[in-house]
C-alpha positions in Angstrom: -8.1 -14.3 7.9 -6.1 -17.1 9.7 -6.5 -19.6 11.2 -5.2 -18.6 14.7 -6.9 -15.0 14.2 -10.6 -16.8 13.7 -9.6 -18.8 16.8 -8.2 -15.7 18.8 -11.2 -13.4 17.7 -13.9 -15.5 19.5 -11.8 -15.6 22.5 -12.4 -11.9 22.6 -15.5 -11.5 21.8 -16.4 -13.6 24.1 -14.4 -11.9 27.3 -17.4 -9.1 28.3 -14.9 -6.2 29.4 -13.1 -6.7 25.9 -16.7 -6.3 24.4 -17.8 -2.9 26.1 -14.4 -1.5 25.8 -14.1 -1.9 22.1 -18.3 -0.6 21.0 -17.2 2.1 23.7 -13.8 2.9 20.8 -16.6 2.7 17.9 -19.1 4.5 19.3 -16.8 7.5 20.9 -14.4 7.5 17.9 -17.0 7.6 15.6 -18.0 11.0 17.5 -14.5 12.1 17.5 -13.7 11.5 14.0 -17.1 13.2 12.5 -16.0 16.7 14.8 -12.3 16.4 13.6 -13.4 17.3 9.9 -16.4 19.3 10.8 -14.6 21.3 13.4 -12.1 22.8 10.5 -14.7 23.2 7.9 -17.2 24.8 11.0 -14.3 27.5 11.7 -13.3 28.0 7.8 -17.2 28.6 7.1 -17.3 31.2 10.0 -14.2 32.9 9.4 -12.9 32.5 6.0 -9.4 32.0 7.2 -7.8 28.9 6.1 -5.2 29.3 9.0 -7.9 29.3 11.6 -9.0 26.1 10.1 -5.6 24.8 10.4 -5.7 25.5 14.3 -8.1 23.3 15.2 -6.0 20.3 14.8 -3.2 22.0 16.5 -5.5 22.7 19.2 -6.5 19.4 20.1 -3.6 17.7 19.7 -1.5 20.7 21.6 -2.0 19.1 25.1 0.0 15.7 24.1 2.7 17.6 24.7 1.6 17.6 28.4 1.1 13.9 28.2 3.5 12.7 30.9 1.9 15.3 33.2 -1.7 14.5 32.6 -1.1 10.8 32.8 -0.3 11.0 36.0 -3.6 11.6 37.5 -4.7 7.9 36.0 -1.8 6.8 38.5 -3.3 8.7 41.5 -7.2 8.1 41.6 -9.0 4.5 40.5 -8.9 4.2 36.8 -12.5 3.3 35.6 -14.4 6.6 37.8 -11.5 8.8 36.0 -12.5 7.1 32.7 -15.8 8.0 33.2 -15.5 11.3 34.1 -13.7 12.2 31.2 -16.7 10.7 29.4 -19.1 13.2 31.3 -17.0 16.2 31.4 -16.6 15.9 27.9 -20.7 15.6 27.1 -21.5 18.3 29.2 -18.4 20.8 27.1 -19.8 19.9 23.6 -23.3 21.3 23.7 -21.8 24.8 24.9 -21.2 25.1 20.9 -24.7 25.6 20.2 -23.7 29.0 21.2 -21.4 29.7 18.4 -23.3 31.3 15.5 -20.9 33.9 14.1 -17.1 34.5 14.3 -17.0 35.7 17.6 -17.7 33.0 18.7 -14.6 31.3 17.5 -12.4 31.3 20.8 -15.1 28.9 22.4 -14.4 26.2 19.5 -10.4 26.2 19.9 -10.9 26.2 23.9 -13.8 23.7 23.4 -11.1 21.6 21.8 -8.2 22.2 23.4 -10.0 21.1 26.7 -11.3 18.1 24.3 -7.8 17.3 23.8 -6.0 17.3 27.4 -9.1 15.0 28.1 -8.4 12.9 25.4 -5.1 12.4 27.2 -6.0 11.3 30.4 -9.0 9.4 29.1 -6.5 7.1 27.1 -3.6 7.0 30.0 -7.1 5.4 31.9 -8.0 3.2 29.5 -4.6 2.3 28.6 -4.2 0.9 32.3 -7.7 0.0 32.8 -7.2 -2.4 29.6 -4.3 -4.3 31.1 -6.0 -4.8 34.0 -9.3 -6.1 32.4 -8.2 -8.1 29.4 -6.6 -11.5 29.7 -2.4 -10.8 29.2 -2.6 -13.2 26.6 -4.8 -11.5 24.7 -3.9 -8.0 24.5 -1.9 -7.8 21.9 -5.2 -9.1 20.0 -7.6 -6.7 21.6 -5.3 -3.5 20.5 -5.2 -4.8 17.2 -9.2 -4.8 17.2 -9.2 -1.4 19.0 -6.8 -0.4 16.1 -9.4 -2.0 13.3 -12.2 -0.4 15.0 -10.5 3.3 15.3 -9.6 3.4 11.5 -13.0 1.8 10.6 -14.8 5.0 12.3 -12.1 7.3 10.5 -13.5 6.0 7.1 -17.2 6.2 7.8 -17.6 9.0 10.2 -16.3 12.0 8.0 -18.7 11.2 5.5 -21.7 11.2 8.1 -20.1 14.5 10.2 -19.7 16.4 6.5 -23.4 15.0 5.8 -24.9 16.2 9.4 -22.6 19.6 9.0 -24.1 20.5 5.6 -27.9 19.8 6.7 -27.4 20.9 10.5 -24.1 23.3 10.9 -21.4 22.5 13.3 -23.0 22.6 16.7 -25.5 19.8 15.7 -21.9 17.6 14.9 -20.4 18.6 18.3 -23.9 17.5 20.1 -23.9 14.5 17.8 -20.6 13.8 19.3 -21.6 14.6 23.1 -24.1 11.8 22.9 -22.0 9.4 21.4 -19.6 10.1 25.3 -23.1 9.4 27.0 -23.1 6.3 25.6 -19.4 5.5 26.3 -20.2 6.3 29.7 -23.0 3.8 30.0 -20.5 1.0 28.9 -17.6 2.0 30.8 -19.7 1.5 34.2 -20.9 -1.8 32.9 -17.0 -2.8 33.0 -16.2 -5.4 35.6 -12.8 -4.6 37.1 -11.1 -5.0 40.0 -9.0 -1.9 41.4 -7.2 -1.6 44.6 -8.0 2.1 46.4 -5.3 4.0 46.2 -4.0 5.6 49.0 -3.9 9.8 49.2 -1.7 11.6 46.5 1.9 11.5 48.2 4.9 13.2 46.7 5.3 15.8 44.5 3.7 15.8 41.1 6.4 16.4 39.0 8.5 13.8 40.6 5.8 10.9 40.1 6.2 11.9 36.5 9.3 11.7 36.1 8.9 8.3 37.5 7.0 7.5 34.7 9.8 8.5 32.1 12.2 6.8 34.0 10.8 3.3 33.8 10.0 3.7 30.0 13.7 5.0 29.4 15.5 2.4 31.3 13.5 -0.7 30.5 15.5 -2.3 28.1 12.5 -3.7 25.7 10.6 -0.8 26.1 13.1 2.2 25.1 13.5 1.0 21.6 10.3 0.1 20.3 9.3 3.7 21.7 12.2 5.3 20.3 11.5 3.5 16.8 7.5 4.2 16.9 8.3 8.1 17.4 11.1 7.2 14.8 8.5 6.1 12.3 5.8 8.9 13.0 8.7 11.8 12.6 8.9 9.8 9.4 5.5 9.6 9.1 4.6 13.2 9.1 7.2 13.9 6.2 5.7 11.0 4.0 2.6 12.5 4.8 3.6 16.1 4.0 4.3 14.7 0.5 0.9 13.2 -0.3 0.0 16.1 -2.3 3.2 16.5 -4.3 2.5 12.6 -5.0 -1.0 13.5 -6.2 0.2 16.3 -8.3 2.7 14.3 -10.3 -0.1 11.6 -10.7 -1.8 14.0 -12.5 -5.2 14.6 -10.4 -7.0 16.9 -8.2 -6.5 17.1 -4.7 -9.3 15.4 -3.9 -8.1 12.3 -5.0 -6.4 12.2 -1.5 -9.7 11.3 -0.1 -9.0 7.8 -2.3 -5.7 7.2 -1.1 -6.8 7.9 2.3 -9.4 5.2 2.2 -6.8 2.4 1.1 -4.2 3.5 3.7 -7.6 2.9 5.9 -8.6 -0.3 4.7 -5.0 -1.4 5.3 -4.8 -0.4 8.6 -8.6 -2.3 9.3 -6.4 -5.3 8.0 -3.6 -5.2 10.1 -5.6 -4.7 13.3 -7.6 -8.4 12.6 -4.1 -10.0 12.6 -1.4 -8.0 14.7 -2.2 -10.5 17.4 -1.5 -14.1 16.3 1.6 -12.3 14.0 2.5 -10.5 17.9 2.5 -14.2 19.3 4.6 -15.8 16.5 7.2 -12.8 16.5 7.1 -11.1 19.4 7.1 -7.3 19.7 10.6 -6.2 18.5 10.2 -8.5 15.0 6.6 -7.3 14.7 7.9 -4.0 14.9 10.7 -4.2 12.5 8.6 -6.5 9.6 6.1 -3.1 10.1 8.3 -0.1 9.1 10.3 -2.0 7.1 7.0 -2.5 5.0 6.2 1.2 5.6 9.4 2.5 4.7 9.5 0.4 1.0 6.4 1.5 0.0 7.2 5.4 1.0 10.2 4.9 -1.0 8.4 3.4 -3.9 5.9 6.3 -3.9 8.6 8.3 -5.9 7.6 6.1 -8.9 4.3 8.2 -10.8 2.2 5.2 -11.3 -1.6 5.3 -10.3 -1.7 1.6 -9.0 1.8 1.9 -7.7 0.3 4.4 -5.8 -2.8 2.4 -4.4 -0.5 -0.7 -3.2 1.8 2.0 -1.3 -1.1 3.4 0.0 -2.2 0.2 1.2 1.0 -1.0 2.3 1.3 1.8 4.8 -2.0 1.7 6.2 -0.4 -1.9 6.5 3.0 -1.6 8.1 2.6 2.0 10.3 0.2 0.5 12.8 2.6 -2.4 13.3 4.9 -0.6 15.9 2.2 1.6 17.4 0.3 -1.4 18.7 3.9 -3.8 19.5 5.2 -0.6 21.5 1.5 -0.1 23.2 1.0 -3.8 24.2 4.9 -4.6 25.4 4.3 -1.0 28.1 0.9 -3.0 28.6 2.9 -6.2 29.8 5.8 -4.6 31.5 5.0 -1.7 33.3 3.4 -2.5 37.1 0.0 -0.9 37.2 1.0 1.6 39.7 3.0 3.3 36.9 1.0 2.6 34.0 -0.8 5.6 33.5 1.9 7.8 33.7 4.0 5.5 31.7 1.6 5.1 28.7 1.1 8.9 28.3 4.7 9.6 28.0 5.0 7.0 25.5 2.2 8.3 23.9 4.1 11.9 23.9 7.2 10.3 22.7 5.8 8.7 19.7 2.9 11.0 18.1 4.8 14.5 19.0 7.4 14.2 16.3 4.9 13.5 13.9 4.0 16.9 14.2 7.7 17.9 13.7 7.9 15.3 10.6 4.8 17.3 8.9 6.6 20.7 9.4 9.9 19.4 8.2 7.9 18.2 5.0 6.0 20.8 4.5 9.1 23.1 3.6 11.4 20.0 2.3 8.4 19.6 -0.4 8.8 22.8 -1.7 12.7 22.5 -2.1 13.0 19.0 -3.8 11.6 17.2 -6.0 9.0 14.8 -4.4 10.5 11.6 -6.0 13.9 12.7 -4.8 12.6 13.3 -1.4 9.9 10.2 -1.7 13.3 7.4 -2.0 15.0 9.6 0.5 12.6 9.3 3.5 12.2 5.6 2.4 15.6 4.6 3.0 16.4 6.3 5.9 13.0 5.2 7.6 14.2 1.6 6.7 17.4 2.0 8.7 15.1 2.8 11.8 14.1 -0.8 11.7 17.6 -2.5 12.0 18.0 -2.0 15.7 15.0 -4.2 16.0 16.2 -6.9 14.8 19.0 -7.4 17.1 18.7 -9.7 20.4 16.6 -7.8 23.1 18.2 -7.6 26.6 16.9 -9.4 29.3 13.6 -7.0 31.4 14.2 -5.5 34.7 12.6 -8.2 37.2 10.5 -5.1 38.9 9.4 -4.0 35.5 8.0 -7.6 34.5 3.9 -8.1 34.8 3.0 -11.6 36.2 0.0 -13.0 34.4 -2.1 -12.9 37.7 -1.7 -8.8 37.3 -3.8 -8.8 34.3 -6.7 -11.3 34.9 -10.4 -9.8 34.8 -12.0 -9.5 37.9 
């Protein structure tokens, strides 16, 4: 660790708001990652279908695609009640599982989660606002990193405890495992100290006020490319990751030896997070950015080569370099979006970044069965590269209305 990141970190950790926000990420993603494996195993188990399984993910990542939509309401009603209410309504849907015993009962799990999702996107169009407003400007760039270490630190440790509580308990007992860990999230989110101005009633049409949303994000001149190349990279992100088991394959080992690159790509990403913010401050967003895919897209490229610690480096490398641009593009719509259009604002960008990952995994999943993976492996890498170059170019000057003052982003 550096230097300036050992200085930065205490700087956090001592700002209370940046404390209860990130144990509120831990303990709520630790939920939500245990019931992301269980929920597909829990369905597979009841049903024997391996498609069914498959639509589990689908349905709770389905309502990003309503992202701009849903974000609105975290422009229209006072951030930190919305935030909690998510929290509730959310702890109160889980336990209805404990109903589903047979596969009948199936319907309830994919509604269960679909509602789990469209929550999931107002809840981080709240927090995404709520965060600006109750972290120091300067350091935001630091806390998303930490929010970033913390999420892929739960994705390595709470499948193993979700498969462990599924296998001695079943699925409901995950899903109520996963309710209480939103109690708890509650309980720190009303200990947050912020200051929000009432808004007034809702005024104007709903479709309008999100439109506003993705008119700000598309005309900001800092903010439209380091969207555009974050959903550039996850498009190329889904078709790396479509590959993973061709990779594996010409490796020589099981499939379960995904679980092992996995756990690197996680332990990079826990990396990355501790020092995205002194690296944000020396480079700036764009820079940061570019350094990131440009990482990403070598070792993608180099994954064509059948080496087993080839493999492990590249695995590391872009658990490394893929976060890069997620957290630049999150922290620069942080800074320079006014907070009256920062919910809205964050969930499009949120919809324009992960959606074509979805796209890059269906793209791959029929490319992989046409080409050879090494072929396709040096393929994606170079053309992911190229999405880095407009990065590096000189950034025109911000709007003057889009522009945050520091004052807009002092705790209360």
């Amino acid at each position: 660790m550096t230097t300036t990141t050992a200085r930065a970190l205490p700087r956090i950790l001592r700002d209370r708001n940046a404390r209860l926000y990130l144990t509120g990420v831990v303990i709520s993603g630790f939920g939500t990652s245990a019931l992301w494996l269980a929920s597909g195993v829990w369905v597979k188990d009841l049903t024997g279908s391996d498609g069914l399984a498959a639509l589990c993910m689908l349905a709770m990542w389905a309502p990003t695609l309503a992202g701009p939509f849903l974000g609105t309401l975290a422009d229209r009603t006072r951030r930190k009640p919305l935030l909690i209410g998510m929290n509730l309504l959310l702890a109160a849907l889980l336990p209805t599982l404990l109903t589903v015993d047979s596969p009948d009962g199936v319907w309830l799990v994919f509604a269960v989660l679909f509602v789990y999702g469209a929550a999931g996107v107002v809840h981080d169009a709240a927090e995404s606002a709520l965060v600006a407003s109750a972290v120091p400007a300067p350091l935001l760039g630091d806390f998303n990193g930490l929010r970033m270490t913390a999420t892929e630190g739960m994705k390595l440790l709470a499948p193993l405890a979700g498969a462990g509580v599924y296998a001695a308990y079943g699925g409901a007992m995950v899903a109520l495992l996963d309710a209480v860990t939103f109690v708890v999230a509650t309980g720190l989110y009303v200990c947050l100290r912020v200051r929000e101005s009432r808004p007034g009633p809702p005024t104007g049409d709903w479709r309008k006020q999100t439109a506003e949303g993705a008119r700000h994000l598309w005309s900001h001149p800092r903010l439209r490319p380091l969207v555009v190349a974050a959903g550039t990279t996850m498009l190329f992100a889904g078709l790396n990751g479509a590959m993973t088991y061709a990779v594996i394959d010409g490796l020589g080992h099981a499939p379960a030896h995904a679980g092992v690159l996995y756990a690197v790509q996680g332990a990079g990403s826990v990396a990355i997070g501790l020092l995205c913010g002194p690296a944000l401050r020396r480079l700036g967003e764009r820079r940061f950015a570019a350094y990131g895919i440009a990482l990403t897209a070598a070792a993608a490229g180099l994954r064509a080569i059948p080496s087993d610690p080839v493999a492990l480096v590249c695995s590391a490398a872009i658990g490394a370099g893929l976060p890069c641009v997620l957290i630049a593009a999150l922290t620069a719509v942080q800074r320079e979006t006014p907070d009256a259009l920062l919910g809205r604002t964050a969930a499009t960008a949120n919809t324009l970044v992960f959606a074509p990952n979805v796209i890059g995994l269906a793209a791959g999943a029929a490319l992989v069965e046409l080409l050879d993976v090494r072929l396709l492996s040096a393929a994606v890498g170079l053309a992911w590269s190229a999405s880095a170059l407009p990065l590096f170019q000189s950034p025109a000057s911000p709007s003057r209305t889009a522009a945050r003052s520091p004052s807009d982003a002092n705790p209360a």
